[in-house]
N, CA and C atoms as a LAMMPS dump frame, in Angstrom:
ITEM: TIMESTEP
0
ITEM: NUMBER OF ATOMS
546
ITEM: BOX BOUNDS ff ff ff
-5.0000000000000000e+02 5.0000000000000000e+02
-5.0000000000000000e+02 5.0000000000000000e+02
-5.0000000000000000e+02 5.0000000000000000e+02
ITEM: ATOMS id mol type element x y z
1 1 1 N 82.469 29.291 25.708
2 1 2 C 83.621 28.899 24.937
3 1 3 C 83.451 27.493 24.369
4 2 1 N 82.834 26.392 25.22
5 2 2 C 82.767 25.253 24.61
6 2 3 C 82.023 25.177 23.284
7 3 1 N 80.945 25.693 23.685
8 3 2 C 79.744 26.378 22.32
9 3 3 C 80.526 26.721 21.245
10 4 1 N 81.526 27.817 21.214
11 4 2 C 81.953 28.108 20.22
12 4 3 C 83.138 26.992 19.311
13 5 1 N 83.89 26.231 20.189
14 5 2 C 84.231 24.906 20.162
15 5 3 C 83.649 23.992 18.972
16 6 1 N 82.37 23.831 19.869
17 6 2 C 81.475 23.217 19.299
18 6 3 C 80.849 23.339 17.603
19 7 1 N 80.675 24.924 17.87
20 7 2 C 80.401 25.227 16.379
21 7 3 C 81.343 25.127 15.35
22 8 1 N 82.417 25.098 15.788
23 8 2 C 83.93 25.606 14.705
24 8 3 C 84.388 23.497 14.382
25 9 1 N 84.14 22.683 15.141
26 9 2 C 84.556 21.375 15.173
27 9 3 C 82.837 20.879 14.222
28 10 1 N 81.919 21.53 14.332
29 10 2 C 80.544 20.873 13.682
30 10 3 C 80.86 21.125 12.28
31 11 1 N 81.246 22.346 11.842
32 11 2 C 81.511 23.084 10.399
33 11 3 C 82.842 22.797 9.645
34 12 1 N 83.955 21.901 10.722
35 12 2 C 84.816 20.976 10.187
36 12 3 C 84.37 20.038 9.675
37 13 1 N 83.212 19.109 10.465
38 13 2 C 83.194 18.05 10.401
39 13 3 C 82.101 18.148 9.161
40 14 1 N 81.534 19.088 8.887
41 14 2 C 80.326 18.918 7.81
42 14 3 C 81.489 19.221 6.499
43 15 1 N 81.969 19.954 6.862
44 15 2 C 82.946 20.194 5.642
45 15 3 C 83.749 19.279 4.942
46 16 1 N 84.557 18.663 6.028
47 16 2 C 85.042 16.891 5.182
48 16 3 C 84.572 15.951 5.123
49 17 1 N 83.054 15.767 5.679
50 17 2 C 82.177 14.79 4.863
51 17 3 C 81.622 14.772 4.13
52 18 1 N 81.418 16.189 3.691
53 18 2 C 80.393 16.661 2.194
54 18 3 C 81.08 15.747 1.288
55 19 1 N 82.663 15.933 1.222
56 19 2 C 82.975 15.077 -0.332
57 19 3 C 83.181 13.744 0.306
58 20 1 N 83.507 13.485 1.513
59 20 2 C 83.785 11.667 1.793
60 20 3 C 83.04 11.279 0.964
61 21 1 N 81.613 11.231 1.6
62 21 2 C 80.33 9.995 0.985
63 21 3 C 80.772 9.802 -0.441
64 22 1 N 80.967 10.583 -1.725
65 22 2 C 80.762 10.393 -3.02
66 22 3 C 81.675 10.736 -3.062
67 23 1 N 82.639 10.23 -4.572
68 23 2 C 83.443 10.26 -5.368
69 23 3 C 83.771 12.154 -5.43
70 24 1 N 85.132 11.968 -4.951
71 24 2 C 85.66 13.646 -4.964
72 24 3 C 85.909 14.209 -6.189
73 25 1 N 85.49 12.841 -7.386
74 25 2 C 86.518 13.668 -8.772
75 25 3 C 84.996 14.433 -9.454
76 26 1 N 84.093 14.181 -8.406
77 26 2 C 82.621 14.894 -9.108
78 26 3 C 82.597 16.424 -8.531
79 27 1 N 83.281 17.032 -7.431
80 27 2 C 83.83 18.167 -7.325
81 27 3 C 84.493 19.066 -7.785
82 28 1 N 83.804 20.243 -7.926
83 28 2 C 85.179 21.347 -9.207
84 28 3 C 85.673 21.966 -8.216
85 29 1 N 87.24 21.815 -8.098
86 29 2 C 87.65 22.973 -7.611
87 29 3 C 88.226 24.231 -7.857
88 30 1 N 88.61 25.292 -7.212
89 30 2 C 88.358 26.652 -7.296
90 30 3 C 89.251 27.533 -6.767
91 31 1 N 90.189 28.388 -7.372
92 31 2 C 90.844 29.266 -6.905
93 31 3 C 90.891 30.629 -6.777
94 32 1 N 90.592 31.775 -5.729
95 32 2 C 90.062 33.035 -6.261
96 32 3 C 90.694 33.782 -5.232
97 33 1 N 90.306 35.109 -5.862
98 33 2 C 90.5 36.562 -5.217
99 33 3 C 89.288 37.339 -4.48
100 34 1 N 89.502 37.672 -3.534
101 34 2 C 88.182 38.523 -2.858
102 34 3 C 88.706 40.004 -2.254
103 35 1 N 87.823 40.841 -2.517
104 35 2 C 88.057 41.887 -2.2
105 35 3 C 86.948 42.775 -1.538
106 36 1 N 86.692 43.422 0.188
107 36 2 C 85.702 43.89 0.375
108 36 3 C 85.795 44.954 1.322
109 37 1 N 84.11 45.654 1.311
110 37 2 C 84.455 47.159 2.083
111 37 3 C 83.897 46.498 3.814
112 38 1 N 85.007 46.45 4.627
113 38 2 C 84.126 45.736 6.078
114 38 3 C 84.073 46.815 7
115 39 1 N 83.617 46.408 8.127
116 39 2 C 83.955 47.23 9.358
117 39 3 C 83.917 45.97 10.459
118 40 1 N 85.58 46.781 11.037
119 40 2 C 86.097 45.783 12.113
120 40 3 C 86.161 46.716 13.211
121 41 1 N 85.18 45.767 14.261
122 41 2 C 85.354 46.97 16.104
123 41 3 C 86.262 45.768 16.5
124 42 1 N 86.888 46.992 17.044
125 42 2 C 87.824 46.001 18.285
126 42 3 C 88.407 47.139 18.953
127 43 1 N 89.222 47.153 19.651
128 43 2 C 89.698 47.931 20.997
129 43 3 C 91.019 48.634 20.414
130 44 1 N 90.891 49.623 20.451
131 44 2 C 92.023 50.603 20.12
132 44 3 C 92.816 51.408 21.03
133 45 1 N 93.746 50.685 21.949
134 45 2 C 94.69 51.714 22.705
135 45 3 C 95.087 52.792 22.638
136 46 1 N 95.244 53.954 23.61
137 46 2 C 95.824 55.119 23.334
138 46 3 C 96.696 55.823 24.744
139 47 1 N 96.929 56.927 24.598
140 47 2 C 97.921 57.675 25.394
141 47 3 C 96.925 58.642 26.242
142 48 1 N 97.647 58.473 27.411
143 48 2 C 97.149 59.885 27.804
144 48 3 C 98.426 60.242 28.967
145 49 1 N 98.82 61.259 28.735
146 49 2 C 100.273 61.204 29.272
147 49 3 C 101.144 61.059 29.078
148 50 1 N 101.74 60.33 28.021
149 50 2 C 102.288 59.56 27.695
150 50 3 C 102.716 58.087 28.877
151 51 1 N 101.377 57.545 29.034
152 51 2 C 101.25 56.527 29.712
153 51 3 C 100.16 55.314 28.939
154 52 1 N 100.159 53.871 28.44
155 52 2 C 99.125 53.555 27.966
156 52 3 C 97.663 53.494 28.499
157 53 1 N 96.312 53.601 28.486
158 53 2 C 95.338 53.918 28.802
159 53 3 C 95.026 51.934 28.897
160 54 1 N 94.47 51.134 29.813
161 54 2 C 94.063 49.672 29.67
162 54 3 C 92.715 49.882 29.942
163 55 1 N 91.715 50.841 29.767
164 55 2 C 90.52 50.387 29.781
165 55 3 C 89.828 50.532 28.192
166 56 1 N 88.761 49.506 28.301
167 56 2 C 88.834 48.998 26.809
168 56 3 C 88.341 50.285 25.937
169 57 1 N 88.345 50.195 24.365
170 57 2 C 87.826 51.43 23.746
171 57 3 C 87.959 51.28 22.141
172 58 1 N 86.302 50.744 22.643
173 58 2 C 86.263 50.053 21.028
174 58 3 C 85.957 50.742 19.875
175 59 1 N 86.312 50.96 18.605
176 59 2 C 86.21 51.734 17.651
177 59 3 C 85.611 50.469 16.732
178 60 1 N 85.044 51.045 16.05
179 60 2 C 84.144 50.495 14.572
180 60 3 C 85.169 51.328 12.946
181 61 1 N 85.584 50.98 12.213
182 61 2 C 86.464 51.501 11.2
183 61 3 C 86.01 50.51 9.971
184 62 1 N 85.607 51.163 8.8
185 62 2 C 85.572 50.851 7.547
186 62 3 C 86.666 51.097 6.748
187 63 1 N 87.144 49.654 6.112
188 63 2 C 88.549 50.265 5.692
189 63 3 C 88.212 48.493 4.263
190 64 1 N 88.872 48.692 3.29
191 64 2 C 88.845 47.779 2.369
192 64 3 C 89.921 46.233 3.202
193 65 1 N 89.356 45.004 2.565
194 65 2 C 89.727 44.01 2.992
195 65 3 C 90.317 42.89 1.381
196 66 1 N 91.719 42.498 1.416
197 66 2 C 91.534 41.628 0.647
198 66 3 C 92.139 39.895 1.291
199 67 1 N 91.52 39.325 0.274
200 67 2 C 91.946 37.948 0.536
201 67 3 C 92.33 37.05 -1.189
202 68 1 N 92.411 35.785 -0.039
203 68 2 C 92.898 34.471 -1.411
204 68 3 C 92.005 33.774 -0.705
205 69 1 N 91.078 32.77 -2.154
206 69 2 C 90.664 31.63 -1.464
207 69 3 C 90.974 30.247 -2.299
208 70 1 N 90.519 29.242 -1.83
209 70 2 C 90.473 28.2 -2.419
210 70 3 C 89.485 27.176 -1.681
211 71 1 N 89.204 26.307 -2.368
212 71 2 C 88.206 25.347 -2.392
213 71 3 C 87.606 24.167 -3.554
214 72 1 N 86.49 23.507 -2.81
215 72 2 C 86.076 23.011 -3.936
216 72 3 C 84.221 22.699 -3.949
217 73 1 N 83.511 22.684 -4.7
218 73 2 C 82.073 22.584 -5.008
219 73 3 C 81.479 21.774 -5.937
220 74 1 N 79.944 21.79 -5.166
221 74 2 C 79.161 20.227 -5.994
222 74 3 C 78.081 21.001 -6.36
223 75 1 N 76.932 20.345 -6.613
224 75 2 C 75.51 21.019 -7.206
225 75 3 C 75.57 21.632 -5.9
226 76 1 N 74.934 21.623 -4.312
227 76 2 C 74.638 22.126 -3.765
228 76 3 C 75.267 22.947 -2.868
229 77 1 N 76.551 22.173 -2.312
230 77 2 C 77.634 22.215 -2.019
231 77 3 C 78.684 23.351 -2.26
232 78 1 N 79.436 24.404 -1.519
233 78 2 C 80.871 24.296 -1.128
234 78 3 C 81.33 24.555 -0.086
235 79 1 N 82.525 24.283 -0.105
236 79 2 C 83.645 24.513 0.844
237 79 3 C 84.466 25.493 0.667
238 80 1 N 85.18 26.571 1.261
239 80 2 C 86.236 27.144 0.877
240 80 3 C 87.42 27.759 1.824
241 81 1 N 88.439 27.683 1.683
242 81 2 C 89.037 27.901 2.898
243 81 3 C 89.814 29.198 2.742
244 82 1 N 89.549 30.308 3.37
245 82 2 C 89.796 31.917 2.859
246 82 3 C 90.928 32.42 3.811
247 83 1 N 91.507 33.328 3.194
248 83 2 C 92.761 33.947 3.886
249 83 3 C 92.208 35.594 3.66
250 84 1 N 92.193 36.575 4.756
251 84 2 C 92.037 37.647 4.291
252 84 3 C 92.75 38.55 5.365
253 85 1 N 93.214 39.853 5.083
254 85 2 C 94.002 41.234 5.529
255 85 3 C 93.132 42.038 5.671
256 86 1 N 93.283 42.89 6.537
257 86 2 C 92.478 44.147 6.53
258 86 3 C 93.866 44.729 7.275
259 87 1 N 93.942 46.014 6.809
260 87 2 C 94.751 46.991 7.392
261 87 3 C 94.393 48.503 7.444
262 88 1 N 94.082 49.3 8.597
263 88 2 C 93.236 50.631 8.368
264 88 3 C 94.386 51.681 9.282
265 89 1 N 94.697 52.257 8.546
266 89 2 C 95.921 52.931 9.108
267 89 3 C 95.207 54.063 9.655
268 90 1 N 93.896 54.484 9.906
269 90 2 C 93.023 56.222 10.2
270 90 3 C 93.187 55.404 11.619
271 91 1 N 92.814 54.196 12.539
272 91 2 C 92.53 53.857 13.395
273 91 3 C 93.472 52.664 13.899
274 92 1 N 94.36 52.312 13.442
275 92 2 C 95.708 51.781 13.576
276 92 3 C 95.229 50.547 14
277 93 1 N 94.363 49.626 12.874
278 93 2 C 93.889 48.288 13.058
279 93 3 C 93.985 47.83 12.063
280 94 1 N 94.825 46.194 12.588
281 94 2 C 95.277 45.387 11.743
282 94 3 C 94.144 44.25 11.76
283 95 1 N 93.66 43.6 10.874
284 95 2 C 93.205 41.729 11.338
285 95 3 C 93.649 41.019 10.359
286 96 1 N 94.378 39.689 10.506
287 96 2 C 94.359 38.682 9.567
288 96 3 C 93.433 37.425 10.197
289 97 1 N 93.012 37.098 8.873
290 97 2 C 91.601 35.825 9.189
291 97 3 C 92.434 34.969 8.432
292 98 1 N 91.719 33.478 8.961
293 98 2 C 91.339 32.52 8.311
294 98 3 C 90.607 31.568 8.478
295 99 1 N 89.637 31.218 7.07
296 99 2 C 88.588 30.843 7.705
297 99 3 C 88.012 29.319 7.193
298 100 1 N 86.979 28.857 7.343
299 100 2 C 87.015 27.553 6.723
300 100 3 C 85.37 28.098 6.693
301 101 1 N 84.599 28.034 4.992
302 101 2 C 83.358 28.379 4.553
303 101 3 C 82.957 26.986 4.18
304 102 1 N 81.873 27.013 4.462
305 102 2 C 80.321 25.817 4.305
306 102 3 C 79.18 26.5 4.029
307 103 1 N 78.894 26.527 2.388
308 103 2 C 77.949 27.312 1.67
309 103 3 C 76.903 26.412 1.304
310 104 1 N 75.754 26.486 1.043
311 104 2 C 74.422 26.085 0.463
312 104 3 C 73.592 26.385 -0.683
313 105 1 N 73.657 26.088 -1.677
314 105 2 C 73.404 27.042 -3.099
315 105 3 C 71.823 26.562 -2.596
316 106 1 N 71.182 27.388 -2.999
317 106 2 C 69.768 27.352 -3.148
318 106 3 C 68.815 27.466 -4.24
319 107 1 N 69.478 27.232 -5.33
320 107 2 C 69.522 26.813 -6.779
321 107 3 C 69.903 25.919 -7.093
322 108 1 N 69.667 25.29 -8.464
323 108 2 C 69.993 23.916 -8.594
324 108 3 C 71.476 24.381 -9.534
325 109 1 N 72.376 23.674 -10.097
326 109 2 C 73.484 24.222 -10.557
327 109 3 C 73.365 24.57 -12.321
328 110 1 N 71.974 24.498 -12.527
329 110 2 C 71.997 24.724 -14.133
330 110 3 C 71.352 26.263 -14.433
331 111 1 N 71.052 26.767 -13.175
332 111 2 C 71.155 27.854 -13.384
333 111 3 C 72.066 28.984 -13.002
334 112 1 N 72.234 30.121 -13.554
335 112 2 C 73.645 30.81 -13.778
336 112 3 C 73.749 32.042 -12.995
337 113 1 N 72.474 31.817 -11.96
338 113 2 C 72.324 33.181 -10.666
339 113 3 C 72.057 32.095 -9.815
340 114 1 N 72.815 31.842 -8.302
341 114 2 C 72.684 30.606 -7.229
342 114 3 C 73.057 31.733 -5.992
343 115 1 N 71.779 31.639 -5.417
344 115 2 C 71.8 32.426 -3.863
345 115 3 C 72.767 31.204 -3.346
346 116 1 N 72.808 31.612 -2.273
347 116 2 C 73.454 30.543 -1.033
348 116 3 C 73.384 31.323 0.266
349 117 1 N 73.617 30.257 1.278
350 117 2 C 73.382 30.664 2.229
351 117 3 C 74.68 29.672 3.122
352 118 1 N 75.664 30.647 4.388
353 118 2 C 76.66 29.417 4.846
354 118 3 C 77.049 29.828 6.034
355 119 1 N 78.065 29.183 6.857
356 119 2 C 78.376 29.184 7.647
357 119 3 C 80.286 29.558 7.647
358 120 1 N 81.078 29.996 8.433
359 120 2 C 82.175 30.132 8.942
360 120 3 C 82.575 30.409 10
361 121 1 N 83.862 29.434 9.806
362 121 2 C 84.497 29.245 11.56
363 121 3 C 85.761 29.279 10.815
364 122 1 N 86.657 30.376 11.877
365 122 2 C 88.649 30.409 11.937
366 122 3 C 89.203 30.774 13.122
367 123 1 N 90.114 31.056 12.659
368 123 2 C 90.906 32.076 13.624
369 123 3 C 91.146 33.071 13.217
370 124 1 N 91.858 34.024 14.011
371 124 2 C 91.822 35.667 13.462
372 124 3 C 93.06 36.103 14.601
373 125 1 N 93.858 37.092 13.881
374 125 2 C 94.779 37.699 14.728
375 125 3 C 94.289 39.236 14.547
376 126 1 N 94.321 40.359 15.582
377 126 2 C 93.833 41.305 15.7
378 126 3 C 94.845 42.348 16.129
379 127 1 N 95.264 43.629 15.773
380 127 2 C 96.403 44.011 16.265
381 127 3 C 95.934 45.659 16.108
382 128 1 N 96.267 46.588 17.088
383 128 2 C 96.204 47.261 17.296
384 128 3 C 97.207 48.477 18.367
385 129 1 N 96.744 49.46 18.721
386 129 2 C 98.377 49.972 19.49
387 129 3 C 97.975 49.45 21.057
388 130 1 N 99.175 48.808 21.401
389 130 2 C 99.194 48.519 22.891
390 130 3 C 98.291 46.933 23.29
391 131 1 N 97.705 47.092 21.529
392 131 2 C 96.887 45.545 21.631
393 131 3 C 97.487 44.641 20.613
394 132 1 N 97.148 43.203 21.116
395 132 2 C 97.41 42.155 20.211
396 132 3 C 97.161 40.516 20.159
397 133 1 N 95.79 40.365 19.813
398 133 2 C 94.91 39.514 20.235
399 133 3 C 94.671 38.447 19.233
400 134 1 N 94.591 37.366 19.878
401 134 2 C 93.728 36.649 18.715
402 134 3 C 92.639 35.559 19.321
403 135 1 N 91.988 35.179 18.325
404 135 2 C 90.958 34.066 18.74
405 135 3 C 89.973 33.253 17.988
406 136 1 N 89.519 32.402 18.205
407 136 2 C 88.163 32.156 17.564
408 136 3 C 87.369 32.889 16.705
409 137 1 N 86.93 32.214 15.47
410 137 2 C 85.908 33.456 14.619
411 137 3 C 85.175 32.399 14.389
412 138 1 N 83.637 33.212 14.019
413 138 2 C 82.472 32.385 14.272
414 138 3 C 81.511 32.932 13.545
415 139 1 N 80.823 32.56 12.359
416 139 2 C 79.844 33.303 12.139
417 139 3 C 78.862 32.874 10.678
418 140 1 N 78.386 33.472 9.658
419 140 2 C 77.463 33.197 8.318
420 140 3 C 77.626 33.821 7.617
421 141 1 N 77.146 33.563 6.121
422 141 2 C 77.248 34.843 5.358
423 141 3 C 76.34 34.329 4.365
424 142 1 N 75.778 35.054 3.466
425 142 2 C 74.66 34.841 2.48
426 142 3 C 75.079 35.936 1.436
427 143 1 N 75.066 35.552 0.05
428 143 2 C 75.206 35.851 -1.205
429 143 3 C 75.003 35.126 -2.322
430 144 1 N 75.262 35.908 -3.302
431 144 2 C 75.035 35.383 -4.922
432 144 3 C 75.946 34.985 -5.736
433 145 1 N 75.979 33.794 -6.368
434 145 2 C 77.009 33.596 -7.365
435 145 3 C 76.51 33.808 -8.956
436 146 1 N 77.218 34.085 -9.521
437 146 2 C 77.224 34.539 -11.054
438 146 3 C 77.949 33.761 -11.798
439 147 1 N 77.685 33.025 -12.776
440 147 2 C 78.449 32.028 -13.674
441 147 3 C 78.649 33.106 -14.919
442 148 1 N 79.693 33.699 -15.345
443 148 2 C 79.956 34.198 -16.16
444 148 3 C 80.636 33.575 -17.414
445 149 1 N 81.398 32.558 -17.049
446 149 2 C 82.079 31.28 -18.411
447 149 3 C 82.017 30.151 -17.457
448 150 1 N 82.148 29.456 -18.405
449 150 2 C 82.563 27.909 -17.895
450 150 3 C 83.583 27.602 -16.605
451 151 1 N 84.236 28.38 -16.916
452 151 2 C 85.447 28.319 -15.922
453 151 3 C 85.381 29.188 -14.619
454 152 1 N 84.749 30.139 -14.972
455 152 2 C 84.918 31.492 -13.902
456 152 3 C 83.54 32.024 -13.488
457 153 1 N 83.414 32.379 -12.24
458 153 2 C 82.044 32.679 -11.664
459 153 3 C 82.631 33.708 -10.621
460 154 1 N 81.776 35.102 -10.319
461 154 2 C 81.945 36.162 -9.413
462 154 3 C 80.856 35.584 -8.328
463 155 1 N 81.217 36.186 -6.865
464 155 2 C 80.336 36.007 -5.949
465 155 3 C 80.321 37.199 -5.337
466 156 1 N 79.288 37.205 -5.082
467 156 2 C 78.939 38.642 -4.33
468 156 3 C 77.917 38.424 -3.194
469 157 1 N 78.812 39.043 -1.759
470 157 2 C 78.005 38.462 -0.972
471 157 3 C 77.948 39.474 0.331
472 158 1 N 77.671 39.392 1.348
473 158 2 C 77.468 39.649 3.361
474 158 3 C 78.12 38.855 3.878
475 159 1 N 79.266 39.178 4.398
476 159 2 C 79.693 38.295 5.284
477 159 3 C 80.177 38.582 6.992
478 160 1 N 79.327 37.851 7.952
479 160 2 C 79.433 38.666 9.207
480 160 3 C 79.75 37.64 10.244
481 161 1 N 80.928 38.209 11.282
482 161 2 C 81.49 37.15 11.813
483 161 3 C 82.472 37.612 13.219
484 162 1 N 81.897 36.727 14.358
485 162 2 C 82.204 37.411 15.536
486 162 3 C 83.721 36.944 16.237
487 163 1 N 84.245 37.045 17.408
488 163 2 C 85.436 36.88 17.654
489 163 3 C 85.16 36.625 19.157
490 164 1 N 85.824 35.477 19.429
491 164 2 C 86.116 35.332 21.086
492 164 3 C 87.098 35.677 21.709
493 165 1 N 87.929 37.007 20.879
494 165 2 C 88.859 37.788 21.131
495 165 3 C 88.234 38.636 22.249
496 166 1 N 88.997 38.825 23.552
497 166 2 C 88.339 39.774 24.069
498 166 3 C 88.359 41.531 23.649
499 167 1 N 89.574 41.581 23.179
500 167 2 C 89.699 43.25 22.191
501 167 3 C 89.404 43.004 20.829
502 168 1 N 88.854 41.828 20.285
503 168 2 C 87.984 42.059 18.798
504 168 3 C 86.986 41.794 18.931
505 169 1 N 85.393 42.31 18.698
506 169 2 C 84.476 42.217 18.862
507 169 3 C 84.008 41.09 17.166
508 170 1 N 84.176 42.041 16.299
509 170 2 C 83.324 41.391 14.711
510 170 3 C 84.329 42.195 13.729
511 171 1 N 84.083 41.795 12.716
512 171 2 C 84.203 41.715 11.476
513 171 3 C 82.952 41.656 10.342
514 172 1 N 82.367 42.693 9.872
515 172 2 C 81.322 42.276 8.587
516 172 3 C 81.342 43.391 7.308
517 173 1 N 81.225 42.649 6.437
518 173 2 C 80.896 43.821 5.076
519 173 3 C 80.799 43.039 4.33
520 174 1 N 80.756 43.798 2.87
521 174 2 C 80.11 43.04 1.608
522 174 3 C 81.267 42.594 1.057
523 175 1 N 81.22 41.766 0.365
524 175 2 C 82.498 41.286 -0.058
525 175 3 C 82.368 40.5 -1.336
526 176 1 N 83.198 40.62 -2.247
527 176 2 C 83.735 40.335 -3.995
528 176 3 C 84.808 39.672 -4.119
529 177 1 N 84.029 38.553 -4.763
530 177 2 C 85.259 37.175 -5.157
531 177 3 C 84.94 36.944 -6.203
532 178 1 N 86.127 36.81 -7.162
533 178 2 C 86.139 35.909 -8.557
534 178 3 C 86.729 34.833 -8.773
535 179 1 N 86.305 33.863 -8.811
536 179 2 C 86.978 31.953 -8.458
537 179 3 C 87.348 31.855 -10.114
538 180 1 N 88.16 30.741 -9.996
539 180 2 C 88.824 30.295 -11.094
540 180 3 C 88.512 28.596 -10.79
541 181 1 N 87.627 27.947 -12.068
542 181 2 C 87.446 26.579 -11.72
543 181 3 C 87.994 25.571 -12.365
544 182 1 N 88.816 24.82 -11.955
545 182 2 C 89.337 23.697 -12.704
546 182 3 C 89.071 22.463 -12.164
């Protein structure tokens, strides 16, 4: 637990010093929509008897995920701080995230395809029947950004990310964002 502590307070702290050092007005920031196909295991209660069952029983469910994000980015640099839903009614699992992203373009910014590579740490509430958990989220994700205008760029990416929930295991799938930059 401290470890995970550790990681979620390191990816704060890289995150609000990226813009300390230099002038913040050299940062664009960014407002967007994401939308993706994940699969969330976590522990799904049930009946038998009509009595609840407490030993654990984890299901894996693919179900669409959306979010809001916002942030802001430099040549190499961003930050973004994401809100996302998942709701899968076949397996009666809820999660809301939120997360705080620390990305790495691996391109320089004059070109108009930028891999990246990053890190994320939140919290997460997890809900299910007879369950209702939350905890720590922890994890990376790697994708592509697309500069389509001046203003607007799609990202398309992997994003995979674990939980110190004891009835949520992970969260991962591909996932589609279109930022708005001003």
């Amino acid at each position: 637990m401290i470890r995970k502590i550790g990681i979620a307070l390191l990816c704060i702290g890289l995150g609000t010093s990226l813009y300390a050092r230099d002038d913040i007005s050299e940062s664009t920031t960014f407002i967007g929509l994401e939308v993706g196909y994940v699969e969330v295991q976590g522990d799904v209660g049930y009946l038998i008897d009509d009595m609840p069952v407490i030993e654990p029983n984890f299901v894996g469910d693919y179900d669409v995920q959306y979010g809001f994000r916002i942030g802001a980015q430099r040549d190499q640099w961003r930050t973004t701080l994401i809100y996302d839903y998942y709701d899968s009614k076949d397996n009666d699992q809820n999660v809301e995230q939120g997360y705080l992203t620390l990305d790495y373009f691996i391109l320089e910014k004059e070109s108009a395809f930028r891999p990246y590579i990053g890190l994320n740490v939140g919290y997460g509430n997890y809900e299910s029947t007879f369950v209702d958990e939350s905890g720590l989220l922890y994890g990376s994700q790697v994708g592509i950004v697309l500069e389509v205008a001046e203003k607007i760029n799609l990202d398309l990416g992997f994003r995979y990310t674990l939980s110190s929930a004891d009835a949520f295991d992970h969260v991962g799938g591909v996932i589609f964002g279109a930022n708005y930059l001003f």
